[in-house]
Structure formats: structure tokens, C-alpha cells
ROKOLBA-656325 format. One record per atom (N, C-alpha, C): residue in three letters; atom name; x negated, y negated, z; residue number from 1. Coordinates in Angstrom, 2 decimals, decimal comma, always signed. Each point is the difference from the previous one (the first is absolute). Example, Ala and Ser with C-alpha at 12.3 -4.5 7.8 and 13.67 -1.06 7.14 Angstrom:
% residues 2
ALA/N/-13,19/+5,69/+7,80/1 $
ALA/CA/+0,89/-1,19/+0,00/1 $
ALA/C/-0,90/-1,20/+0,00/1 $
SER/N/+0,35/-1,05/-0,72/2 $
SER/CA/-0,82/-1,19/+0,06/2 $
SER/C/+0,77/-1,09/+0,73/2 $
% end
This chain:
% residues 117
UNK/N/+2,96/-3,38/-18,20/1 $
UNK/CA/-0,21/-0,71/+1,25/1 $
UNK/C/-1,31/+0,42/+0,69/1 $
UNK/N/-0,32/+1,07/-0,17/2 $
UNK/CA/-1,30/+0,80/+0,40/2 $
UNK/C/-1,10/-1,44/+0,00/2 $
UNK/N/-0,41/+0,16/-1,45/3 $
UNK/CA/-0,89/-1,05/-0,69/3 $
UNK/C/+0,29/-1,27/+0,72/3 $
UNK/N/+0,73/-0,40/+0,29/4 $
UNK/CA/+0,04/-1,29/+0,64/4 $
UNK/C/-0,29/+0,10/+1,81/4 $
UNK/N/+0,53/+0,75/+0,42/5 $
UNK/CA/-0,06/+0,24/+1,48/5 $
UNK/C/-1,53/+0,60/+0,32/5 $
UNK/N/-0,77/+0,12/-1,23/6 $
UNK/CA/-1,46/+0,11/-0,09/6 $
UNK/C/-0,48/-1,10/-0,31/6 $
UNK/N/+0,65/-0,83/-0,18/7 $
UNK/CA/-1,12/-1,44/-0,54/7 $
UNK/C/-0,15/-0,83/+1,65/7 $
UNK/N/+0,82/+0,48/+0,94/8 $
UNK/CA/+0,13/-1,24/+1,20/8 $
UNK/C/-1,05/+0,30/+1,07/8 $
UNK/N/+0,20/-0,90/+0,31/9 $
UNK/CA/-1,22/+0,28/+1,63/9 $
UNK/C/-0,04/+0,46/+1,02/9 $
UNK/N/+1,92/+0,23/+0,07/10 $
UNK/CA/+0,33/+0,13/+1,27/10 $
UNK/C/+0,28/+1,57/+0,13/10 $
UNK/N/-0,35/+0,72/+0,68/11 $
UNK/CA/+0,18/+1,76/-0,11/11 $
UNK/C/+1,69/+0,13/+0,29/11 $
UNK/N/+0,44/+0,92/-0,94/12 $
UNK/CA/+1,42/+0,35/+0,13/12 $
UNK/C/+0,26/+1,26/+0,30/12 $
UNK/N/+0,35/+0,93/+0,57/13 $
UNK/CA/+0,12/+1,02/+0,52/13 $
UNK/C/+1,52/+0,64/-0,45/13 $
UNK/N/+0,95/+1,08/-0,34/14 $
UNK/CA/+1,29/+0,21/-0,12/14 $
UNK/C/+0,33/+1,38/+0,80/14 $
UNK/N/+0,50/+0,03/+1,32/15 $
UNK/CA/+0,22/+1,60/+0,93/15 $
UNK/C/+1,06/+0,77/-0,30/15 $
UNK/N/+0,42/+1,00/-0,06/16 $
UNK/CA/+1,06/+0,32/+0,40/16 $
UNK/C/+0,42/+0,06/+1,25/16 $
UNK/N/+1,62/+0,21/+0,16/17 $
UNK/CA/+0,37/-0,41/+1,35/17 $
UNK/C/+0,22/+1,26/+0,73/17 $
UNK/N/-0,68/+1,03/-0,71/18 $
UNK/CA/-0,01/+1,27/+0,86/18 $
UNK/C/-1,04/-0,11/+0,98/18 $
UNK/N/+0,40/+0,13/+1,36/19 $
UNK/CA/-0,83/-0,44/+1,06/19 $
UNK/C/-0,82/+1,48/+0,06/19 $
UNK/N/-0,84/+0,23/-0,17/20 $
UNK/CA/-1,08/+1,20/+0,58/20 $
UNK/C/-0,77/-0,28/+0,98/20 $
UNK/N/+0,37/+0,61/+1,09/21 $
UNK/CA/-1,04/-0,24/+1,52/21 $
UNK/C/-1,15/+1,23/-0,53/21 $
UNK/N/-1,00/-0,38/+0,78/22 $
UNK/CA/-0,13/-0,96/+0,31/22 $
UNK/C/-1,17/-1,24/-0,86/22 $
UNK/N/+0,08/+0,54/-1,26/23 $
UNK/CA/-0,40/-1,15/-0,69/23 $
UNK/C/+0,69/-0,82/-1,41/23 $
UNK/N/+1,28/+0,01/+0,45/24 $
UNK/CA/+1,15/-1,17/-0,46/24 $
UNK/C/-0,08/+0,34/-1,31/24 $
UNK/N/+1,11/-1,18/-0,70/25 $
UNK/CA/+0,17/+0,00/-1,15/25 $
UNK/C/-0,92/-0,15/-1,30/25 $
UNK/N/+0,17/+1,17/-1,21/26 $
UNK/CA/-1,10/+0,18/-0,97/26 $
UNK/C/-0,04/-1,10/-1,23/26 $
UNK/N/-1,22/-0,19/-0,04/27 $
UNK/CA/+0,05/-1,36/-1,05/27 $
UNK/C/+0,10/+0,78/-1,42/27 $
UNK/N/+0,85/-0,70/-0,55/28 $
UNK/CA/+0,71/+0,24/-1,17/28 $
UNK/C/-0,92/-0,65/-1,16/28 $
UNK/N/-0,32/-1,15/+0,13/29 $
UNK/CA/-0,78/-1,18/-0,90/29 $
UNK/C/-0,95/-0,51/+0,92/29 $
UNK/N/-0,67/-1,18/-0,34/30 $
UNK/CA/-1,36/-0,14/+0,20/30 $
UNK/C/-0,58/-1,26/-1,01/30 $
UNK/N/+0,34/-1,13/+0,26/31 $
UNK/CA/-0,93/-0,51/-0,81/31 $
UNK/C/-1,79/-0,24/-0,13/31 $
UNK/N/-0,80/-0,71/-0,71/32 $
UNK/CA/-1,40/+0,17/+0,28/32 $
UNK/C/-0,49/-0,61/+0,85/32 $
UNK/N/+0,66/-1,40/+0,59/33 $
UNK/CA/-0,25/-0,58/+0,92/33 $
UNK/C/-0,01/+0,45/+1,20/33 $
UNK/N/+1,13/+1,29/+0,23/34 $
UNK/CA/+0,13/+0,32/+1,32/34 $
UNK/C/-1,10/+1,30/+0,23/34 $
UNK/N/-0,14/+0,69/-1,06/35 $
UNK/CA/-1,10/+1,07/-0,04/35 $
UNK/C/-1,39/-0,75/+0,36/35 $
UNK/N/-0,34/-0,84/-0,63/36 $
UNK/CA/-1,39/-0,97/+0,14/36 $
UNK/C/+0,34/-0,05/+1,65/36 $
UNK/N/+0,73/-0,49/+0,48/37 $
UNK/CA/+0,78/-0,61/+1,49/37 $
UNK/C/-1,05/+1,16/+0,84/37 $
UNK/N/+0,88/+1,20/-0,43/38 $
UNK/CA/-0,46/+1,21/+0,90/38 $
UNK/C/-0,79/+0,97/-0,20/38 $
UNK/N/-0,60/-0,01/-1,20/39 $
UNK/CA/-1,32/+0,22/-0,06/39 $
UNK/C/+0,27/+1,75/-1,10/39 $
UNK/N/+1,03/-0,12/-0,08/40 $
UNK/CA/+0,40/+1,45/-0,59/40 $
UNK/C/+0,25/-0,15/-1,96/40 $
UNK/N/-0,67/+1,05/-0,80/41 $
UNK/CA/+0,54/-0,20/-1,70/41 $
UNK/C/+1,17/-0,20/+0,61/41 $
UNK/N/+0,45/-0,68/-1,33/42 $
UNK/CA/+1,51/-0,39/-0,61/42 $
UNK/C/+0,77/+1,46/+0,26/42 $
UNK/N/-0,82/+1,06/-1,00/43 $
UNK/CA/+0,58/+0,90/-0,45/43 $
UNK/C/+0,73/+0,98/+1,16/43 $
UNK/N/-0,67/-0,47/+0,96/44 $
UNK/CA/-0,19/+1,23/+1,08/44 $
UNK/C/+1,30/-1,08/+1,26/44 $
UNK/N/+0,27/-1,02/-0,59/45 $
UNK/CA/+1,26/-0,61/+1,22/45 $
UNK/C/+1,10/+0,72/-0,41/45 $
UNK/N/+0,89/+0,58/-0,21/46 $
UNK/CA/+1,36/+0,38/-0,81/46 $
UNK/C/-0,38/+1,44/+0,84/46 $
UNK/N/-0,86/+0,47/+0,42/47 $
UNK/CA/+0,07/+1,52/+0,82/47 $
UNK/C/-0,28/-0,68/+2,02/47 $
UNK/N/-0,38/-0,93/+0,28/48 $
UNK/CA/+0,02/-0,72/+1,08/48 $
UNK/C/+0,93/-0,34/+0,80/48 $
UNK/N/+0,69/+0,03/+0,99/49 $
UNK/CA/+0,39/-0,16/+1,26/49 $
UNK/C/-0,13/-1,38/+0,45/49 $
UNK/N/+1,07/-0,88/+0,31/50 $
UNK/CA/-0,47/-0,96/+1,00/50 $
UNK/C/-0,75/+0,08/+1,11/50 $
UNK/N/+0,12/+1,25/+0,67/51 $
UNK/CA/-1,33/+0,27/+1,39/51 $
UNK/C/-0,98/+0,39/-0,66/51 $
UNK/N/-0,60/-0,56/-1,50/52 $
UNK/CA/-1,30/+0,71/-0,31/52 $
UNK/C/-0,77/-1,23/+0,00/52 $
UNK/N/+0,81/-1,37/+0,30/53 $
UNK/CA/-1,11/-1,04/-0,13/53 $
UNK/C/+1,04/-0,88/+1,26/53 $
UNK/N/+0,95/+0,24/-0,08/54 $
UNK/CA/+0,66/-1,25/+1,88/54 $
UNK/C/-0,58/-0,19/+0,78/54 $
UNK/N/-0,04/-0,72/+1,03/55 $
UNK/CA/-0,37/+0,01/+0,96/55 $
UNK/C/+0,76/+0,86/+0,81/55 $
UNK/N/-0,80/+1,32/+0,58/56 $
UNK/CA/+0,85/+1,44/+0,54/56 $
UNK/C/+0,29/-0,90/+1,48/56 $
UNK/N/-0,62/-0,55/+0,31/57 $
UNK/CA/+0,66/-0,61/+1,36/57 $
UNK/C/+1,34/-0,39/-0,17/57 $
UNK/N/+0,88/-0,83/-0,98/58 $
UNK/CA/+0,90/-0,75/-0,39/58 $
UNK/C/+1,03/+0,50/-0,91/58 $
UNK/N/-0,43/+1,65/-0,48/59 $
UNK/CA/+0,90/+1,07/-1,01/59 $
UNK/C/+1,09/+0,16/-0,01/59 $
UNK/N/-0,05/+0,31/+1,47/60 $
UNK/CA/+1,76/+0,47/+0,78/60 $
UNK/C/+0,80/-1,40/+0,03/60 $
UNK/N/-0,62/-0,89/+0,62/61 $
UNK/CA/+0,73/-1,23/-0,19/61 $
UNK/C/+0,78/-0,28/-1,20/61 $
UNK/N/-1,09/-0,19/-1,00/62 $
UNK/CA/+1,12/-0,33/-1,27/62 $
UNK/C/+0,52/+1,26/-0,14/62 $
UNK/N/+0,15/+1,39/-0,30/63 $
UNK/CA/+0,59/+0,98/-0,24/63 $
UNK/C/+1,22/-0,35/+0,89/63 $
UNK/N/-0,04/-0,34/+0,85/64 $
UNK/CA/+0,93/-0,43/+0,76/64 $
UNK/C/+1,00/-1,18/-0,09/64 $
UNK/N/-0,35/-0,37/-0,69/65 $
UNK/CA/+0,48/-1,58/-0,09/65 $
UNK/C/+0,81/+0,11/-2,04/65 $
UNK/N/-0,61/+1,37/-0,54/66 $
UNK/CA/+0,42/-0,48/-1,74/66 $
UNK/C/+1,37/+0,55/-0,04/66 $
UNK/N/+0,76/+0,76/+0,90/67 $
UNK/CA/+1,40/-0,40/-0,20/67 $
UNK/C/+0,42/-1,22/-0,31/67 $
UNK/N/-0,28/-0,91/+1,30/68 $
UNK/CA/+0,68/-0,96/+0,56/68 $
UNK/C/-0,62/-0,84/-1,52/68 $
UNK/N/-0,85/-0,40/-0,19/69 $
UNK/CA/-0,95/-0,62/-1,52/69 $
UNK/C/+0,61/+0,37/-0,71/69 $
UNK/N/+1,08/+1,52/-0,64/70 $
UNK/CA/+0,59/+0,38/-1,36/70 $
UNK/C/+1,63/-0,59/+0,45/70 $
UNK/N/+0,04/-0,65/+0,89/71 $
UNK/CA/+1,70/-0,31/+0,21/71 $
UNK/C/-0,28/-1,62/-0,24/71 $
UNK/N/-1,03/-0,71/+0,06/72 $
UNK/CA/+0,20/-1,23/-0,35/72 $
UNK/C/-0,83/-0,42/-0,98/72 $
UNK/N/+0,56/-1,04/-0,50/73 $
UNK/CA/-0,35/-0,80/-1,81/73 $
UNK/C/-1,03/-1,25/+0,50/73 $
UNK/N/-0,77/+0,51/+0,47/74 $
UNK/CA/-1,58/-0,97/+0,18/74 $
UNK/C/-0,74/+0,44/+0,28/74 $
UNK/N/-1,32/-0,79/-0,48/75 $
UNK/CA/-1,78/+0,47/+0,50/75 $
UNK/C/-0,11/-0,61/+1,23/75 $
UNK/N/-0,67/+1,22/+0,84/76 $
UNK/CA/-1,11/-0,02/+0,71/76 $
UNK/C/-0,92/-0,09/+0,49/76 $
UNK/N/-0,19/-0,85/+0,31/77 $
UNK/CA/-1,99/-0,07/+0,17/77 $
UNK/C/-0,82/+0,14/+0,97/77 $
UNK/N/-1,28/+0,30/+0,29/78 $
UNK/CA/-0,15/+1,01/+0,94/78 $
UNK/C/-1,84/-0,24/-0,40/78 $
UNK/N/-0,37/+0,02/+1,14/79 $
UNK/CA/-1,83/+0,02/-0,19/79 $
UNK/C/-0,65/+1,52/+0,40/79 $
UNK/N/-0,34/+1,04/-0,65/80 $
UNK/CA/-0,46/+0,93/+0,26/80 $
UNK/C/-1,20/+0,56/-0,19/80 $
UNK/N/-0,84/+0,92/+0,31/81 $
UNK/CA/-1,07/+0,62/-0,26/81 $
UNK/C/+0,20/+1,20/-1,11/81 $
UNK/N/-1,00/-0,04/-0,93/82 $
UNK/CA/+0,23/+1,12/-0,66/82 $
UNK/C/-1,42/+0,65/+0,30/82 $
UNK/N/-0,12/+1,50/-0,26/83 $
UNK/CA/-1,17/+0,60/+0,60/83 $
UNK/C/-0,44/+0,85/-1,66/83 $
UNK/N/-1,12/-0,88/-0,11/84 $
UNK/CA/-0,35/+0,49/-1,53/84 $
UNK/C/-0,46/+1,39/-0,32/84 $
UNK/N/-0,64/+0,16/-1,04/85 $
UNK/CA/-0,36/+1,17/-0,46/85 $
UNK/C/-1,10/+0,41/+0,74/85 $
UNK/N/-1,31/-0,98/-0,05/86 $
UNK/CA/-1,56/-0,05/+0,50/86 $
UNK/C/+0,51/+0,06/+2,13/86 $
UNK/N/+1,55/-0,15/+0,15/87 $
UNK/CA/+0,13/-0,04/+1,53/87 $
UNK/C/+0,00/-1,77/+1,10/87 $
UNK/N/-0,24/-0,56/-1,21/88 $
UNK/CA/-0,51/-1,54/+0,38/88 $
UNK/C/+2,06/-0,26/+0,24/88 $
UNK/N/-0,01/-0,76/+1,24/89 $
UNK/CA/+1,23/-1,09/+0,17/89 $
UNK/C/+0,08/-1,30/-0,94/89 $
UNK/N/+0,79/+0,00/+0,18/90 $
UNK/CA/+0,38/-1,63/-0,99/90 $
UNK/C/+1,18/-0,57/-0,01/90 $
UNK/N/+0,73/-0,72/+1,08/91 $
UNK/CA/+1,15/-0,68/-0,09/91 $
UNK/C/+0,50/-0,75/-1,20/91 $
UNK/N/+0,96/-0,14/-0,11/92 $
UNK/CA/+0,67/-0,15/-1,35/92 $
UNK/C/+1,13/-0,42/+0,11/92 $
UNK/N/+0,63/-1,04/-0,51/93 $
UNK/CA/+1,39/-1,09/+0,08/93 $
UNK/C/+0,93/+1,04/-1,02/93 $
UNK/N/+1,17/+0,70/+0,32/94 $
UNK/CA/+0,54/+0,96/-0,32/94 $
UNK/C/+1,72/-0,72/-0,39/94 $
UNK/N/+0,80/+0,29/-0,85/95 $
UNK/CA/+1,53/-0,15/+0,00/95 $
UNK/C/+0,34/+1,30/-0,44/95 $
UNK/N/+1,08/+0,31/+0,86/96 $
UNK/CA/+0,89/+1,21/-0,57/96 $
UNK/C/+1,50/-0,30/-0,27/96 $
UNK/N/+0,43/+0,28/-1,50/97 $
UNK/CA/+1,70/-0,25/+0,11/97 $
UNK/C/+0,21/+1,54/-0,29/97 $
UNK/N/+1,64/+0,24/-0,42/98 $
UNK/CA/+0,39/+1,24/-0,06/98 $
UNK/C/+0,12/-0,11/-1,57/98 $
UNK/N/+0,26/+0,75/-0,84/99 $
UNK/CA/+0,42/+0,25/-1,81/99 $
UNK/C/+1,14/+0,96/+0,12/99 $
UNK/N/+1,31/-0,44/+0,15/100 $
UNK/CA/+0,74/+1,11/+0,27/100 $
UNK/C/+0,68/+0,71/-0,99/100 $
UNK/N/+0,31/+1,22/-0,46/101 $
UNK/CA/+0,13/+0,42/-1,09/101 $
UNK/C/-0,74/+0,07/-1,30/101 $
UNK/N/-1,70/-0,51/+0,26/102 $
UNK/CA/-1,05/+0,63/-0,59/102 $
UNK/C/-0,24/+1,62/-0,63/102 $
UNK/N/-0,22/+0,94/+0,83/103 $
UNK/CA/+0,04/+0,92/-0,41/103 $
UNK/C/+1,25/+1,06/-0,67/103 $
UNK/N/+0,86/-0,43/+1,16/104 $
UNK/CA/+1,77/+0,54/-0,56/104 $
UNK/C/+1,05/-0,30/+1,00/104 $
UNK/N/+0,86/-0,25/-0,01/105 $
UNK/CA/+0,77/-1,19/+1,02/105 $
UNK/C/+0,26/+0,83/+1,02/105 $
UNK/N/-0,65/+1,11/+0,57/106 $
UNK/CA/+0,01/+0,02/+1,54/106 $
UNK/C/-1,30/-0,29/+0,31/106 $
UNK/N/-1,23/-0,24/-0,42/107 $
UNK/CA/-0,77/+0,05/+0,53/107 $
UNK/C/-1,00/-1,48/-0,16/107 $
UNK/N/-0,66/-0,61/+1,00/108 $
UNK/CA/-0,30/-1,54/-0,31/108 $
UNK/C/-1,79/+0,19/-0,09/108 $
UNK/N/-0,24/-0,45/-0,53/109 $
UNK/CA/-1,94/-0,41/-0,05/109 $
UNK/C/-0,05/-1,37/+1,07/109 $
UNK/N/-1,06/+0,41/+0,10/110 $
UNK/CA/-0,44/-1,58/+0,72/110 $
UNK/C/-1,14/-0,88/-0,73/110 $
UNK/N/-0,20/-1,16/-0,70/111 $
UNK/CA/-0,98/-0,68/-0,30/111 $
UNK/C/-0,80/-0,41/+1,47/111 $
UNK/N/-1,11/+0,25/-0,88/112 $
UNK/CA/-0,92/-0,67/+1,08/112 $
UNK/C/-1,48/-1,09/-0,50/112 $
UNK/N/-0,08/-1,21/+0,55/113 $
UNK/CA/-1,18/-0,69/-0,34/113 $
UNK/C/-0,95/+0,10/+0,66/113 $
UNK/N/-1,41/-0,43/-0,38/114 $
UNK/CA/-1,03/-0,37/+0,92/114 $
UNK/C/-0,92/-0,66/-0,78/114 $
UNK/N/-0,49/-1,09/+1,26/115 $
UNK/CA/-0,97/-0,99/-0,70/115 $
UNK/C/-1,03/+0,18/+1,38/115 $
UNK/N/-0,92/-0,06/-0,41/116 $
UNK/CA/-1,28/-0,67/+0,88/116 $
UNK/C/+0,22/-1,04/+1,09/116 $
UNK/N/-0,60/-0,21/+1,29/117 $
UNK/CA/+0,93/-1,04/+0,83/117 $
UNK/C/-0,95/-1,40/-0,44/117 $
% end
């Protein structure tokens, strides 16, 4: 699935749902689209933090909100800023659902998209 979730356009992101304040849940996966997105190697997303590219204004919010996101069976969508590598802003058309029992059935991932607005 790797290989394929590298062929698309749209950046895919995969967190865990361990919340770390204060820079949130650690990205697990990474496709190339979403690395290109934020300006960071491929190689180097899978050691990254969602507060290493969010919009830190808006962190706590969703940290706040991915309970309530892992108790229900739909995407999200959401227009956000991501704050790249070089420091440059860039809003970005975002969906988040939950993957529950991804890693091991207490614990849920969250998918995440992003496209260009």
C-alpha cells in the first residue's frame, strides 16, 4: 500500500492517538505528497510531531477535539495552515477520520489528508 499511497497527489499523513502536549500526536507514516506539502524528506516524517508543521495557533484545538473524532465513523474537513520546513505558511484543505484498531485494539490512528486550496 506504501507504493500506491506514493503515487497520489494528495498528502496523507497517519498519527498516533497518543496526544503529546505540547506538540500532539507523532506521525507514524507519511506519504510523498504530504512531505513535498511541508517541505520536510520523506525519510525524516515518521520521527515528526503534528506541532512540527500545524498550524500552532489551532494545535490545542484539534488535540482537543481527536477524542470526540476517534468516537465517530466519519471525515472531517477542515481548512488549515501548515507551517513548512523553510517557515513559509500555506493553508491547506485538510480531512481527518479516526482508523480504530490500527495499531492494536486499544489504541486508534487518525488518517489525515491534505490538498492545496
Amino acid at each position: 500500500y506504501v507504493h500506491a499511497l506514493n503515487q497520489i497527489s494528495d498528502g496523507v499523513i497517519i498519527v498516533l492517538a497518543d496526544y503529546v502536549a505540547p506538540k500532539g500526536p507523532r506521525v507514524v507514516f507519511a506519504n510523498r505528497a504530504a512531505a513535498e506539502m511541508i517541505g520536510y524528506p520523506l525519510e525524516q516524517m515518521p520521527r515528526k510531531y503534528l506541532g512540527d508543521f500545524y498550524d500552532p495557533q489551532q494545535l490545542r484545538h484539534l488535540i482537543d477535539r481527536l477524542p470526540a473524532v476517534a468516537k465517530q465513523d466519519r471525515v472531517f474537513q477542515m481548512e488549515r495552515e501548515v507551517v513548512k520546513s523553510d517557515g513559509q505558511h500555506e493553508t491547506l484543505r485538510w480531512t481527518i477520520c479516526a482508523s480504530p484498531g490500527s495499531v492494536d485494539s486499544r489504541m486508534h490512528c487518525f488518517v489525515m489528508t491534505m490538498r492545496p486550496m
